[in-house]
C-alpha positions in Angstrom: 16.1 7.8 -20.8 12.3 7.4 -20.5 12.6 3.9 -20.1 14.7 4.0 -17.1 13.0 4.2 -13.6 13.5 6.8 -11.6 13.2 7.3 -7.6 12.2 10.9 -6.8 13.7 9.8 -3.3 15.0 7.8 -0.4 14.1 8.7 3.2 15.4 7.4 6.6 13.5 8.6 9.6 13.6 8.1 12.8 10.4 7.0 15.1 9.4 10.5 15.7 9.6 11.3 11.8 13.1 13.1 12.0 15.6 12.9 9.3 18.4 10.5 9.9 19.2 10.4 6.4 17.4 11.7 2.8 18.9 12.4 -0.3 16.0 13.8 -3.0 16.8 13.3 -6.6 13.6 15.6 -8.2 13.0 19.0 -7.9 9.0 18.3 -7.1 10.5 19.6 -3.5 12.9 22.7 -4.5 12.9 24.1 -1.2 14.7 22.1 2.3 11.4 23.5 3.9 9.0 21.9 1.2 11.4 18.8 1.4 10.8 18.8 5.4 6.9 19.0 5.8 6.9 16.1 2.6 9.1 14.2 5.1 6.6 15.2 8.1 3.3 14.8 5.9 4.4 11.9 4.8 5.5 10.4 8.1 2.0 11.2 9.9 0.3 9.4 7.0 2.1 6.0 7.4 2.9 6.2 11.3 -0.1 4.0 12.4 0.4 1.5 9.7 1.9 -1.7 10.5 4.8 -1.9 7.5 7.1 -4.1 9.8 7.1 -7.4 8.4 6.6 -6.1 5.0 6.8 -3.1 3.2 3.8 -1.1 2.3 2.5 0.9 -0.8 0.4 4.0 -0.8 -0.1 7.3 -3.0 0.6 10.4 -1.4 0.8 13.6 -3.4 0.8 11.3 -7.0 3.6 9.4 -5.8 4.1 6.2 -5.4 6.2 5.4 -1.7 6.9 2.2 -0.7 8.0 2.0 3.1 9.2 -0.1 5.8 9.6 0.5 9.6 12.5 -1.5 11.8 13.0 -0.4 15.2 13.5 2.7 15.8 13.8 3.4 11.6 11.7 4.0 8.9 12.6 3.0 5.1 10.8 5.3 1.9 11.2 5.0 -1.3 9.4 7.6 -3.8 8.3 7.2 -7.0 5.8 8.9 -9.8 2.3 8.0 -10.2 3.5 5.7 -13.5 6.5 4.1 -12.0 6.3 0.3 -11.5 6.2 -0.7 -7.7 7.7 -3.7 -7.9 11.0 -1.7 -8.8 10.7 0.8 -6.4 10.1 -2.4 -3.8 13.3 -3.5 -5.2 15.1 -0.8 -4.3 13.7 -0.1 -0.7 14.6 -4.0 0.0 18.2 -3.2 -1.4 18.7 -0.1 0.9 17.2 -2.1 3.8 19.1 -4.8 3.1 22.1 -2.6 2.4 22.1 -0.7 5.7 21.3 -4.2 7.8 24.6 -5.6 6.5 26.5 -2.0 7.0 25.2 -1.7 10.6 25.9 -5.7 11.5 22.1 -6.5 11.7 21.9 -3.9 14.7 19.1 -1.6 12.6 18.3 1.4 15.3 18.8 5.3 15.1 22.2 5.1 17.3 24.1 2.9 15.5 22.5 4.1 11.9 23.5 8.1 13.0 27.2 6.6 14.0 27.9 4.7 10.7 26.3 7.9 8.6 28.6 8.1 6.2 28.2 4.5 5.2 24.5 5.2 4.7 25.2 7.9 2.3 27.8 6.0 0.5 25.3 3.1 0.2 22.2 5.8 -0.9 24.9 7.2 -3.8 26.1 3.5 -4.9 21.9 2.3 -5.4 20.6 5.6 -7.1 22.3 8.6 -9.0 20.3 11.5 -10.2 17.2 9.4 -9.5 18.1 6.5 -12.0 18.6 3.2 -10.3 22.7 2.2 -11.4 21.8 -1.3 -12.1 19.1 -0.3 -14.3 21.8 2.2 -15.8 23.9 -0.7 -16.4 21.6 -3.0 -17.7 20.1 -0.8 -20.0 24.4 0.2 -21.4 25.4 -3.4 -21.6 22.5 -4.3 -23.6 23.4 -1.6 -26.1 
């Protein structure tokens, strides 16, 4: 299972660094309160940058996060220090790309907390326990 990549987790935020939507799949957080000011350290950190066009890469607390703002949303993806970026870019693109088709292209708070349970069902079909499914079934296939 080494070989597998792993995404520690996935964040949705709104613009004033609120949860819309998290699911975390390491215990590097074990507590919802050490979970929250990750999600609010985190969120002060990137809030200036300008990760609208493309997504952005920075360590913060030896992670890796990849992120992406859209409206009134922001997209993070976590990683280790060793995990390769360009999967973890992968999978932020998937979930952004995931929730634009679920929402109709209409990517804002309101219609993201309205169609919450799609975003959850879309979060547990990209990543379980932190390994990427694909990568899961790539890796099964092959073998």
């Amino acid at each position: 299972m080494d070989s597998f990549p792993v995404v520690k987790n996935i964040l949705l935020l709104d613009s004033e660094g609120k949860r819309v939507a998290v699911k975390y799949y390491s215990d590097d957080w074990p507590t919802n309160n050490a979970k929250l000011a990750f999600e609010k350290s985190l969120f002060a950190k990137t809030m200036k940058s300008n990760a609208r066009t493309e997504a952005e890469i920075t360590m913060f607390d030896s992670n890796i996060v990849l992120y992406k703002f859209v409206q009134d949303l922001h997209f993070y993806v976590t990683g280790g220090e060793d995990e390769n970026e360009l999967i973890l870019a992968a999978v932020l693109q998937g979930f952004f790309d995931s929730i634009s088709l679920l929402l109709r292209s209409n990517v804002d708070k309101r219609e993201a907390l309205e169609n919450l349970d799609l975003i959850f069902l879309c979060l547990d079909e990209i990543v379980e326990r932190g390994f990427l499914l694909v990568a899961l079934m790539d890796k099964l296939t092959a073998n």
